[in-house]
C-alpha positions as CSV (number, residue, x, y, z in Angstrom):
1,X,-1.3,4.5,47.8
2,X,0.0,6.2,50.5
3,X,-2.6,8.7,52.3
4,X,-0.9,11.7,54.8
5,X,-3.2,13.4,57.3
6,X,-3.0,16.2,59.8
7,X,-4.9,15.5,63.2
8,X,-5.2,16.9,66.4
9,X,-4.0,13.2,68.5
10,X,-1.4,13.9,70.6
11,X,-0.2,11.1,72.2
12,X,-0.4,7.0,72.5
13,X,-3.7,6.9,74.8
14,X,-5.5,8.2,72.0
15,X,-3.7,6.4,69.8
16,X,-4.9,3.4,71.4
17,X,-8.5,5.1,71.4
18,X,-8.6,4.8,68.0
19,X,-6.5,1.9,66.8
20,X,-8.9,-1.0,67.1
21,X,-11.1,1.4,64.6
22,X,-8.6,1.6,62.2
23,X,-7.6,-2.0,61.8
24,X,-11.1,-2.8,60.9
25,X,-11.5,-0.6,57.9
26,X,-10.4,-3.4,55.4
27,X,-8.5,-1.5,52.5
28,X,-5.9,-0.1,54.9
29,X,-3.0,-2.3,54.6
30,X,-0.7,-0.3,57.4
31,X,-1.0,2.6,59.1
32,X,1.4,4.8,62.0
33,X,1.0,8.0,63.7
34,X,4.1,10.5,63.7
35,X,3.5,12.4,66.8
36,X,7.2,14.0,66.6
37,X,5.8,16.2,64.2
38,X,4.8,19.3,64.3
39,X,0.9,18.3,62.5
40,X,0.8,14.9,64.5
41,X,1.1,12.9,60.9
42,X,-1.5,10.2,60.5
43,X,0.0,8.3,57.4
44,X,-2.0,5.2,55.7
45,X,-1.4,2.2,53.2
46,X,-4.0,1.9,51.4
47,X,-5.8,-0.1,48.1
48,X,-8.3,2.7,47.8
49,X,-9.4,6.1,48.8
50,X,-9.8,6.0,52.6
51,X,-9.8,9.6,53.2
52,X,-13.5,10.2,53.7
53,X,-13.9,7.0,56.1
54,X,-10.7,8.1,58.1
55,X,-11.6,11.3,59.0
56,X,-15.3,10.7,59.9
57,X,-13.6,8.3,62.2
58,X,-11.4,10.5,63.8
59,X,-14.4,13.1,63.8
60,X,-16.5,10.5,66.0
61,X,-13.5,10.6,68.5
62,X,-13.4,14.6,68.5
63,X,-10.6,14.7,66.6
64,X,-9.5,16.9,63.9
65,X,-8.5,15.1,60.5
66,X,-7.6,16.8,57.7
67,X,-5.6,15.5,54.3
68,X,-2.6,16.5,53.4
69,X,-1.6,17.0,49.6
């Protein structure tokens, strides 16, 4: 599945911030930031439902998360 997210990260520091956070949470398969766009698209691979997990992550960093539907 593919999981879409809105977040407040705005460029590749933060990125970088976060990344070694994200490769650990073991059902994402692949994941890339779109920071062209105007929401600063988080997009995820995953096998299951990550969406709680992802968020609370970003949350820790002070980040806004939110899915997109």
């Amino acid at each position: 599945m593919v999981y879409v997210f809105k977040t407040s990260i705005e460029n590749k520091k933060q990125i970088k911030s976060i990344s070694k956070n994200l490769n650990q949470i073991q059902d994402i398969k692949r994941w890339n930031f779109d920071l062209e766009d105007c929401d600063n698209i988080l997009r995820i691979v995953a096998e299951k439902n990550v969406s709680k997990t992802v968020c609370e992550l970003l949350d820790t960093f002070n980040h806004t998360c939110v899915e997109l539907e």
